[in-house]
DRENLUMKE-843531 format. One record per residue (C-alpha): residue number from 1; residue in three letters; x, y, z. Coordinates in steps of 0.2 Angstrom, whole numbers. Layout:
# DRENLUMKE-843531
+------+------+-------+-------+-------+
| tiza | kedo |     x |     y |     z |
+------+------+-------+-------+-------+
|  NUM |  ALA |     X |     Y |     Z |
...
+------+------+-------+-------+-------+
//
This chain:
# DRENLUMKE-843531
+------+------+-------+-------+-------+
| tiza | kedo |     x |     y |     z |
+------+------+-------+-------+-------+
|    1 |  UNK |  -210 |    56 |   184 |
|    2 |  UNK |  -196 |    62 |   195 |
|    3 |  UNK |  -191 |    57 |   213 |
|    4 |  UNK |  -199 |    72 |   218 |
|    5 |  UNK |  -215 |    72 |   210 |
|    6 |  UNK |  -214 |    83 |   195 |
|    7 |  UNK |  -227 |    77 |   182 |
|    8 |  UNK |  -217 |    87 |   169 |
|    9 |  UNK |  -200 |    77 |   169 |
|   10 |  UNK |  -207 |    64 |   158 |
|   11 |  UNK |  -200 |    54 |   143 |
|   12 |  UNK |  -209 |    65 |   127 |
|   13 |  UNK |  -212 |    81 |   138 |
|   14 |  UNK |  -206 |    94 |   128 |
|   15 |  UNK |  -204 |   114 |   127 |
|   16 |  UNK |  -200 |   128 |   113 |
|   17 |  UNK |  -192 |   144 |   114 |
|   18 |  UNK |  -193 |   153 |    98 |
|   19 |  UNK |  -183 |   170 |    91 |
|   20 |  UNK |  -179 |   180 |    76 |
|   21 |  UNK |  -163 |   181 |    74 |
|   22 |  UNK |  -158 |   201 |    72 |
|   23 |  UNK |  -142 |   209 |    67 |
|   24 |  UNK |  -141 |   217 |    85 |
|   25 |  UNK |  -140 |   200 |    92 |
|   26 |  UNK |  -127 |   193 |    81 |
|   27 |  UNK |  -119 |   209 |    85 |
|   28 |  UNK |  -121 |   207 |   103 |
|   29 |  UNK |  -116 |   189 |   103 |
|   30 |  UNK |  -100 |   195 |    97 |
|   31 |  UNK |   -96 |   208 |   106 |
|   32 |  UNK |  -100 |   195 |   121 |
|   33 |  UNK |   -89 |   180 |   115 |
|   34 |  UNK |   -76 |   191 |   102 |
|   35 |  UNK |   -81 |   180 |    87 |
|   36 |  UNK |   -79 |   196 |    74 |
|   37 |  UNK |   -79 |   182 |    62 |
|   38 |  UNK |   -82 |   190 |    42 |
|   39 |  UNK |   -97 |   178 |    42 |
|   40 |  UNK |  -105 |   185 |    56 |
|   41 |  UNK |  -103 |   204 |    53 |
|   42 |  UNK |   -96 |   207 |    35 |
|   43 |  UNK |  -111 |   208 |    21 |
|   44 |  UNK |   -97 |   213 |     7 |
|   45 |  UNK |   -86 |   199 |    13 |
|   46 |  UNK |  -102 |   183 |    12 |
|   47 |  UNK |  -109 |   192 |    -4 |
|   48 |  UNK |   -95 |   180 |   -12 |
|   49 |  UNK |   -97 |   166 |    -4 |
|   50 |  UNK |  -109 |   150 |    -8 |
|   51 |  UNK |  -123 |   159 |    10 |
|   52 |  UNK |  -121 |   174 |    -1 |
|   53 |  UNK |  -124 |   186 |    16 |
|   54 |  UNK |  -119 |   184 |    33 |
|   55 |  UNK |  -126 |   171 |    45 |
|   56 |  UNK |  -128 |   169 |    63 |
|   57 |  UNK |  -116 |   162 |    75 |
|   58 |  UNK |  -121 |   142 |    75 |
|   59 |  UNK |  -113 |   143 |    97 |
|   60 |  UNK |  -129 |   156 |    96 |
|   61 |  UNK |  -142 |   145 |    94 |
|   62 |  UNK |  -135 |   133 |   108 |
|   63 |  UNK |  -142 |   148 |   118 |
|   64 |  UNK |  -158 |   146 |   112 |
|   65 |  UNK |  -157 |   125 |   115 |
|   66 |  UNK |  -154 |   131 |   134 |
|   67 |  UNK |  -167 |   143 |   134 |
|   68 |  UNK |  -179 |   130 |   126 |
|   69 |  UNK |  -174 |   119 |   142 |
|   70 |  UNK |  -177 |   133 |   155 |
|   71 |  UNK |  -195 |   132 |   149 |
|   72 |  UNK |  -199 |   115 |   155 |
|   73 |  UNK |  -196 |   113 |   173 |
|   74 |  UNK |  -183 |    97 |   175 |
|   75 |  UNK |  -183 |    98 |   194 |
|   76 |  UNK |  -165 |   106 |   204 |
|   77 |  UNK |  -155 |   101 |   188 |
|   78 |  UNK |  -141 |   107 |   179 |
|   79 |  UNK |  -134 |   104 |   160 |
|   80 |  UNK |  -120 |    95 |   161 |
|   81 |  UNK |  -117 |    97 |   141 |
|   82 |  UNK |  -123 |    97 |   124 |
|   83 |  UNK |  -116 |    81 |   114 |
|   84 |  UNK |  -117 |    78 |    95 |
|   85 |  UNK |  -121 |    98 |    92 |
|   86 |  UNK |  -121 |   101 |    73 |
|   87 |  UNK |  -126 |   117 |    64 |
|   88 |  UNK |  -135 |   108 |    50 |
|   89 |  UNK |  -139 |   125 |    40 |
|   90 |  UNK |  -135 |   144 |    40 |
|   91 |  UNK |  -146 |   154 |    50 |
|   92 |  UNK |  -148 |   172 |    41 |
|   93 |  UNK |  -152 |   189 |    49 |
|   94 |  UNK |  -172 |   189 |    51 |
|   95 |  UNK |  -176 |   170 |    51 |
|   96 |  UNK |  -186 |   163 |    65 |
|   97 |  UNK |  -181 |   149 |    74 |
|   98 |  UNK |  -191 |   137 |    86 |
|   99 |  UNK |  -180 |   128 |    97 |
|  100 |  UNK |  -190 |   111 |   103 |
|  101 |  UNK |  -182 |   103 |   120 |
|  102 |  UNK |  -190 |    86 |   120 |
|  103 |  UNK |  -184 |    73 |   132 |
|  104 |  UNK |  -179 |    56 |   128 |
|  105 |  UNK |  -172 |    46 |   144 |
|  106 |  UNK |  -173 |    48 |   163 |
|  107 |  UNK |  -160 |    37 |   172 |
|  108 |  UNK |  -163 |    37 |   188 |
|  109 |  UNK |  -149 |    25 |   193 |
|  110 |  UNK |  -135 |    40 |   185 |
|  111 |  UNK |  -149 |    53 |   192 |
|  112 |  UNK |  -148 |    60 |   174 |
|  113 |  UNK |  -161 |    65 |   160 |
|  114 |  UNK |  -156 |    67 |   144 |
|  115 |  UNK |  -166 |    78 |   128 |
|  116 |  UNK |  -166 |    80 |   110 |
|  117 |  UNK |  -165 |    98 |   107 |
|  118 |  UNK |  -167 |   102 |    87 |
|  119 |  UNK |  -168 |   120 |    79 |
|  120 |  UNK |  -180 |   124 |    66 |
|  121 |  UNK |  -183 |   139 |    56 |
|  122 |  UNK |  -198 |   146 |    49 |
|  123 |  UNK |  -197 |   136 |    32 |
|  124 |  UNK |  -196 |   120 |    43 |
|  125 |  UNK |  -181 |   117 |    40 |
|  126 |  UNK |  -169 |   108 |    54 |
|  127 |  UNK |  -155 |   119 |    55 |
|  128 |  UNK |  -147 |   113 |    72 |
|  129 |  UNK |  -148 |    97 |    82 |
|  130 |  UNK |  -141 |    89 |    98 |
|  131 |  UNK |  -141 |    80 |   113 |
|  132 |  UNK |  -141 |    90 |   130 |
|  133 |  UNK |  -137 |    78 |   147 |
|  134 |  UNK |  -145 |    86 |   163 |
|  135 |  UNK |  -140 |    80 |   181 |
|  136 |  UNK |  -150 |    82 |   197 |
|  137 |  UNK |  -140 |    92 |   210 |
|  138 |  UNK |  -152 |    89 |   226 |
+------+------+-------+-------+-------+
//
């Protein structure tokens, strides 16, 4: 429990956000952050390649790990990072993925929390993972 009482900031609480992934928000995303990568929005251009069709952007789905946090109240906190992100497989136009946000240490000394944050799809398949580090700001 935190210093200020919140029985949800517990080691093992946990939250999911989940999503399907459409071609308007790989679209958007790249509009927004001016990745107009050939892998993002060039079907022709992946049809020869091992995904065989374009895939999301993997910075997308660190979205979805901060979304996944907002739905578990932490307190005044912000992140201060996400360590050891990997995109571990390609998420195509149409999956669904189920981002979980489950916390695995409160320091109290550092005034930090720190989560797991792993994305799914709908074939269970891990297809993002990382650390995010919180701090308490009050």
């Amino acid at each position: 429990m935190s210093e200020d009482g919140n029985p949800a900031l517990r080691v093992g609480a946990s939250a999911t956000f989940t999503k399907t992934v459409s071609e308007s928000d790989v679209y958007l995303y790249a509009g927004i952050t001016g990745d107009f990568s050939p892998n993002h929005i060039d079907e022709q251009y992946m049809r020869g390649g091992r995904y065989g069709r374009r895939i999301a952007h993997g910075t997308l789905l660190v979205g979805f790990m901060s979304a996944a946090s907002a739905h578990l109240y932490l307190g005044r906190t912000v992140s201060l990072g996400y360590d050891r992100i990997r995109f571990t497989a390609p998420v195509f136009f149409g999956d669904t993925i189920t981002t979980e946000y489950r916390i695995r240490e409160i320091d109290s000394v550092k005034r930090r929390v720190h989560a797991d944050v792993t994305c799914r799809n709908e074939r269970g398949e891990t297809v993002a993972v990382a650390v995010n580090i919180r701090a308490f700001v009050d």
